[in-house]
C-alpha positions in Angstrom: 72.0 127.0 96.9 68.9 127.0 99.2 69.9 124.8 102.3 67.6 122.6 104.8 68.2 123.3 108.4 69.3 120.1 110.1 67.4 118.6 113.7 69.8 118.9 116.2 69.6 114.9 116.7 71.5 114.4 113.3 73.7 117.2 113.6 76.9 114.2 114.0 75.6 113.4 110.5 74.7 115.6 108.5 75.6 119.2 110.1 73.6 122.2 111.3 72.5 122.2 107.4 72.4 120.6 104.1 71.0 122.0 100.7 68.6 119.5 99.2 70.5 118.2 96.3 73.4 117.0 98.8 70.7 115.5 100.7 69.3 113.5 97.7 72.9 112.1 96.7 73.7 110.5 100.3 70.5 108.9 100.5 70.6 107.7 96.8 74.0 107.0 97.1 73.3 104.8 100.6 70.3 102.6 99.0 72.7 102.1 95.7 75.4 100.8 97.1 73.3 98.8 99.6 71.0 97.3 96.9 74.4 96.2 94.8 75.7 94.9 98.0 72.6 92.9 98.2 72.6 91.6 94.7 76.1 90.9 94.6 75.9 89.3 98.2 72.8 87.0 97.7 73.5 83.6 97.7 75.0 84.1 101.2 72.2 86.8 102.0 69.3 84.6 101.4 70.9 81.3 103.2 70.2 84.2 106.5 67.8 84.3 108.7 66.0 87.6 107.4 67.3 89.8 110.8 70.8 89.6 109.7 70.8 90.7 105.8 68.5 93.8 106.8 70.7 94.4 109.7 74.2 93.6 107.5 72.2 96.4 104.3 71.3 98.7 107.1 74.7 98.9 108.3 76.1 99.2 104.4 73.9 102.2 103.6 75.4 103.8 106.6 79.1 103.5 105.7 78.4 104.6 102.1 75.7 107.3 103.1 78.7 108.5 105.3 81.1 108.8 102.8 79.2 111.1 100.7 78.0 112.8 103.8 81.2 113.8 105.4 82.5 115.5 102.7 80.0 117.8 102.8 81.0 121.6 104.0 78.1 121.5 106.9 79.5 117.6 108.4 82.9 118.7 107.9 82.2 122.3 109.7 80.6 120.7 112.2 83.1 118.1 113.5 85.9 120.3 113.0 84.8 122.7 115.3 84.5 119.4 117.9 87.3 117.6 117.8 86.3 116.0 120.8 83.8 114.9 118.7 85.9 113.8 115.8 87.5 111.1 118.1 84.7 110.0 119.2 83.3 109.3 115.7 86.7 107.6 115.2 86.5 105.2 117.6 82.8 104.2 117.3 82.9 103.0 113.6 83.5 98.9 114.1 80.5 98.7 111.0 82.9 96.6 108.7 83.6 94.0 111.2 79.8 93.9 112.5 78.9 93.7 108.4 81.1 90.5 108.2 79.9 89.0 111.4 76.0 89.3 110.1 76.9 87.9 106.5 79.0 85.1 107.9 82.3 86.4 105.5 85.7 87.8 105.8 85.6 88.0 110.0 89.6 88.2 109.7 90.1 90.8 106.8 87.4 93.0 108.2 89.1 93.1 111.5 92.2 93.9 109.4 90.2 96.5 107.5 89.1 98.0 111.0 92.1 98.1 112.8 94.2 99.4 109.7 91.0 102.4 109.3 91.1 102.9 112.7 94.9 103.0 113.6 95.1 105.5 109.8 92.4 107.7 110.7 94.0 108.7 114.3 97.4 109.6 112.5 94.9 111.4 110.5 93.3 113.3 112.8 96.3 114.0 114.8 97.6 116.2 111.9 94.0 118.7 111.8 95.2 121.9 111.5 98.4 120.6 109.3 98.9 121.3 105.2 100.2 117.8 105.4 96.6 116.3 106.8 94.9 115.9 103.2 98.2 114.6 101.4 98.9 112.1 104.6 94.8 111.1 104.3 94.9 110.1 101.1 97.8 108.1 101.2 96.9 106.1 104.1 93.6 105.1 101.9 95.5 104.5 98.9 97.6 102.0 100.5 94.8 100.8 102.5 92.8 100.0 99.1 95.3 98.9 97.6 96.1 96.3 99.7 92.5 94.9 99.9 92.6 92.4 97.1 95.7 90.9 99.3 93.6 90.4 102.2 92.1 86.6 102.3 88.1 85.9 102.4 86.7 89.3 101.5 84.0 88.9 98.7 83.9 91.2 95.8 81.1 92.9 97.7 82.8 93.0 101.0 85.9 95.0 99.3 83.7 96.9 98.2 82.1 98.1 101.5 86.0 97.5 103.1 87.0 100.1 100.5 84.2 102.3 101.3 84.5 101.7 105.2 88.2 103.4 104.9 87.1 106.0 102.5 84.2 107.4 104.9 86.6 106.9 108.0 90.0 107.5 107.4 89.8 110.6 104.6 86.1 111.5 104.5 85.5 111.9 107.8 89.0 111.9 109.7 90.4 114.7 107.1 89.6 118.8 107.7 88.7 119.4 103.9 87.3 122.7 103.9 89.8 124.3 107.1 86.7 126.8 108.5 85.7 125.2 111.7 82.6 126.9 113.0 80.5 126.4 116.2 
């Protein structure tokens, strides 16, 4: 498959390269779930002044752009060959929490959602190199989705993008999936 060399500004997010196709899906993928967000979110979206829902849909294409995006062979590649990197990316993603804050819903259970991510993906991490790292990944998320519909005040649509925030961070991005770090 013919791939599309990457500008070295979104290397963090896409890689050095990305075939078309894969291309097509994260975007598509992004503006999906961010449009079903939207529709599902819109009696509290249109109460907003008009900043915060296009910040708050902005901010929900990211996380599920980013899901898609990391598992990708060039994102992947190119993070595991930086681990420095890889923490970094860690420790910046707060999106879920910020999401909540613009929306004016589930404050508390998206700072339990971040934290949880957060404190799973570093264990996560920790293990690159390690057989165990995939099998560990995944069930961190599976116990952190399945205890969303415990948490208190998240929306349908905010467990939705909770769900999705621990996917990208915690086993899309924090797990090695294809073990071939290149520089």
């Amino acid at each position: 498959m013919r791939s599309l060399r990457i500008h070295p500004q979104l290397h963090d997010v896409f890689g050095k390269e990305q075939p078309p196709a894969y291309l097509l899906a994260i975007f598509l993928f992004g503006l999906g779930v961010a449009a079903a967000f939207a529709l599902w979110s819109w009696p509290l979206l249109v109460a907003l002044p008009w900043w915060r829902p296009a910040l708050a849909l902005v901010l929900v294409l990211d996380i599920a752009a980013g899901c898609v995006a990391n598992f990708t062979p060039s994102t992947n590649d190119f993070y595991a060959a930086r681990p420095r990197n890889r923490w970094i990316f860690i420790a910046i993603h707060f999106h879920v929490v910020i999401v909540a804050l613009l929306v004016g819903t589930g404050f508390g259970a998206s700072v339990a959602v971040w934290a949880y991510t957060i404190a799973a993906a570093a264990v996560v991490n920790a293990l690159a190199g390690r057989a165990v790292q995939t099998f560990v990944g995944g069930l961190l998320l599976a116990v952190g989705v399945a205890g969303l519909p415990l948490l208190p005040g998240l929306t349908p649509a905010m467990t939705a993008v909770s769900g999705l925030f621990m996917l990208k961070v915690l086993f899309s991005f924090a797990v090695d999936h294809y073990h071939r770090a290149s520089a």
